[in-house]
C-alpha positions in Angstrom: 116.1 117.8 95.6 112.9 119.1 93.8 111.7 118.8 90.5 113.5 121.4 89.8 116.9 120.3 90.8 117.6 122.5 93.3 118.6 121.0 97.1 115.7 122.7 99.4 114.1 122.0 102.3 110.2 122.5 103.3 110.1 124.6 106.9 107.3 125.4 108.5 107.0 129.3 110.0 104.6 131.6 112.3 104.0 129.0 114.1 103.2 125.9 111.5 100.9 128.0 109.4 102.4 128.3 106.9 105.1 126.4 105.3 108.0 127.1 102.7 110.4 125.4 100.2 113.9 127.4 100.9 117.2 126.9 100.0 119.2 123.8 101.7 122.5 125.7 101.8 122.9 129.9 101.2 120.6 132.1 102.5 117.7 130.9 104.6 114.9 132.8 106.0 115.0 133.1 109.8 114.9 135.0 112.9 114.9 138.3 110.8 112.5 137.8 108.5 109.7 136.7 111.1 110.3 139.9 112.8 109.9 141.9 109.7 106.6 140.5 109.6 105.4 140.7 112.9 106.5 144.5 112.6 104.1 145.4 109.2 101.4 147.2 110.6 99.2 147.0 107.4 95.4 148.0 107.5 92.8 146.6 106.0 92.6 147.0 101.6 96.1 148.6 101.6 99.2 147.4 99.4 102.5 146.4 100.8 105.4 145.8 98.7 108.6 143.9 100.3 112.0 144.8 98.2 114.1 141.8 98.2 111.7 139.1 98.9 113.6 135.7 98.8 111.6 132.8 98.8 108.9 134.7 100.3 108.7 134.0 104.0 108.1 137.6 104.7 105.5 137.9 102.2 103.6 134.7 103.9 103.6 135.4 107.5 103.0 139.4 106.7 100.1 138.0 104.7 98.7 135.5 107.2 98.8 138.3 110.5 97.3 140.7 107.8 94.4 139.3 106.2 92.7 142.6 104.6 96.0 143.6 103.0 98.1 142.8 100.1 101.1 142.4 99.1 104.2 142.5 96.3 107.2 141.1 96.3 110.4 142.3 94.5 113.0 139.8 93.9 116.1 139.7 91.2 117.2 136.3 91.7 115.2 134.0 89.1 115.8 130.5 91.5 114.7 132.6 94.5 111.4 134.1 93.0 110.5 130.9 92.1 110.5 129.1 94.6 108.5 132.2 96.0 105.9 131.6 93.5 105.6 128.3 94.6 105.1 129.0 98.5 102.6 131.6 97.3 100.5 129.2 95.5 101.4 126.7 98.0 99.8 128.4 100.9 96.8 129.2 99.3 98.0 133.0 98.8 97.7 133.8 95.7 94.6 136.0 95.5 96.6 138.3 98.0 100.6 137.9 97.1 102.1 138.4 93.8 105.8 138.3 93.0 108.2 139.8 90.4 111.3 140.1 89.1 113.0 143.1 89.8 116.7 144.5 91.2 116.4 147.1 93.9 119.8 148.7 92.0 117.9 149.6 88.8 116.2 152.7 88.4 113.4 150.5 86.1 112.6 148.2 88.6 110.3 150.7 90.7 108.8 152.4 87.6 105.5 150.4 88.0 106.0 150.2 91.9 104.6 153.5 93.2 102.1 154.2 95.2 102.0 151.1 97.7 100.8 152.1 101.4 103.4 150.5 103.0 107.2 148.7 102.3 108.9 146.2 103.8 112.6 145.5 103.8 115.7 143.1 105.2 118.5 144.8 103.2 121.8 142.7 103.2 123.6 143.9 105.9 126.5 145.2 104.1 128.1 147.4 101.9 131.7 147.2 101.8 132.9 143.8 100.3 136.3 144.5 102.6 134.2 143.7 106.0 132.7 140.3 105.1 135.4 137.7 104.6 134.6 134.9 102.3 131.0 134.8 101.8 129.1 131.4 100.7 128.5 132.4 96.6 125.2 131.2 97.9 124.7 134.4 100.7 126.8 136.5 98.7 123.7 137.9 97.2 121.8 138.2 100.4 124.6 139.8 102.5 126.2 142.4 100.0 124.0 145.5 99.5 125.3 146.6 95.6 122.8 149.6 95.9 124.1 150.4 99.4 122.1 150.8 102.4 121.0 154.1 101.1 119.9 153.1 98.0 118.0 150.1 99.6 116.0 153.2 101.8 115.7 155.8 98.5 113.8 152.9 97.0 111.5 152.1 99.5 110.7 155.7 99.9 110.4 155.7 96.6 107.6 153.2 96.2 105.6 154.3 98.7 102.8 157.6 98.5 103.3 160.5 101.0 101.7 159.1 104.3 102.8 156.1 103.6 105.9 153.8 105.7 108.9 152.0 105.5 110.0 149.2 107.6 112.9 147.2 107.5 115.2 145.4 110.0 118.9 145.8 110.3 122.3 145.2 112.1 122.3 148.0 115.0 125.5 149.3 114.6 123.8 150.2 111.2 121.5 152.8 113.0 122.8 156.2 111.9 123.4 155.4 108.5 119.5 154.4 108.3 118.4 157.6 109.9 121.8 159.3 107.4 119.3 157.8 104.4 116.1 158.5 105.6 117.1 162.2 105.8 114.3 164.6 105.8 112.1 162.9 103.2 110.6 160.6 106.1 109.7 161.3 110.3 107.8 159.8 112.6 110.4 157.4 112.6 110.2 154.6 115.6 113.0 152.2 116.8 112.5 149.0 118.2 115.7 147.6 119.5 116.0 143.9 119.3 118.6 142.2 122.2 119.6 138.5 122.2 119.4 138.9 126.5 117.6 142.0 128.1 121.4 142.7 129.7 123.1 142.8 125.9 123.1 144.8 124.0 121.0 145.1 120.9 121.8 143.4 117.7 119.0 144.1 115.4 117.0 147.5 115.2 113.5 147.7 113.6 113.0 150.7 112.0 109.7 152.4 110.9 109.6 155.7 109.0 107.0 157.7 107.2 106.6 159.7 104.2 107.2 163.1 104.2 106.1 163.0 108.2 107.8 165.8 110.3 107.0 163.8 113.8 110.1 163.6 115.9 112.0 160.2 116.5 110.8 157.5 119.0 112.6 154.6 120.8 110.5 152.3 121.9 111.0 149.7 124.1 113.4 147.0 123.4 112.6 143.2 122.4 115.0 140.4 124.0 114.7 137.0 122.2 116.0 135.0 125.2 116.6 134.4 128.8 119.7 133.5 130.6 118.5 129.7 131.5 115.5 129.8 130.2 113.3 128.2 127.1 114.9 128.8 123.1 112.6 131.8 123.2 111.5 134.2 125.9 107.6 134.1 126.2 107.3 137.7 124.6 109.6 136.5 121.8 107.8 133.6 121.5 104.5 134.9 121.2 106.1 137.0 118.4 107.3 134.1 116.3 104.1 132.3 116.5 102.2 134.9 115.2 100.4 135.3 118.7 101.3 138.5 119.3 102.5 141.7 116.9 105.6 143.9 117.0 103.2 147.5 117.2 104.5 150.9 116.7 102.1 152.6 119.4 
């Protein structure tokens, strides 16, 4: 317990450099939200806001492989932004990170979020309370999308400037729906497919998209976490994680 009363435990990420108070039970930040971060391409002085921030784990290891950038975070659940407050201040971030309150599913929350260079995303991966069985109350939040999937992209298009991208990560089945809600308000939109083993077949997509951008589609080449035998990690995947190496979209 902290002083607050909540049950959490502190976890340290990219590699031990950064570290984070989350949620013993319910959602926790994992696998997906470190390749999020590996995947923001952010340059130097630009703004990057992430839509559903959590406890912040995005925001810190996006932060951390981005130095010259900075960074929002939109989050509608009070314990949640809290505790990523207190990460943020935590990890010596607060110069670069802010985060607010805010629910993707309200029209208000992105009137004084326009204009960022880039957003970053890891929408719950469903829409249809019918094909998740039972949810922890805890996850509930984190797993349901009430704006659906194409609110969650209309938003994030929403809060960027023309030029700028999108990013988020999702379940790979989801794939035509994201490129459905994309539409023709974005191109140049990449797709990194993400495999548990190089001979399985993808779970996770990264998707990258820009602004009013009329460039044709890309699939890039696939990243798989693991190999048959091998360590946890497979050294590419691993490099990843630790912040060693990026996710680019070149």
């Amino acid at each position: 317990m902290d002083e607050t009363g909540q049950a959490v435990t502190c976890d340290r990420i990219l590699g031990g450099r950064a570290t984070i108070l989350q949620p013993a039970k319910g959602y926790r930040a994992g696998l997906d939200a470190a390749l999020l971060a590996a995947a923001c391409d952010a340059a130097p002085g630009e703004r990057v806001l992430e839509a559903g921030c959590g406890v912040g784990a995005v925001l810190l290891a996006a932060a951390l492989r981005r130095p010259g950038a900075r960074f929002v975070g939109l989050e509608r659940d009070p314990e949640a932004l809290d505790l990523a407050r207190r990460n943020i201040a935590a990890n010596g971030l607060a110069e670069r990170i802010t985060a607010r309150l805010g629910d993707v599913g309200e029209a208000e929350a992105g009137e004084a979020l326009e204009g960022f260079d880039a957003a970053l995303a890891n929408p719950p991966f469903f829409d249809d309370p019918a094909a998740l069985r039972g949810p922890h109350p805890a996850k509930r939040a984190a797993w349901m999308a009430d704006a659906g999937l194409a609110g969650w992209v209309a938003f994030l298009l929403g809060a960027v400037r023309e030029g700028g991208s999108i990013t988020l990560i999702h379940r790979a089945e989801r794939l035509a729906d994201v490129l459905a809600a994309l539409g023709p308000k974005a191109g140049a939109v990449r797709v990194r497919p993400i495999h548990p083993f190089a001979d399985a077949p993808a779970k996770r997509l990264l998707v990258r998209a820009v602004k009013a951008s009329r460039t044709p589609l890309q699939i890039l080449p696939p990243l798989a976490l693991h190999e048959r035998g091998g360590a946890k990690h497979a050294p590419e995947a691993e490099a990843v994680l630790r912040g060693d190496a990026d996710l680019p979209w070149t």
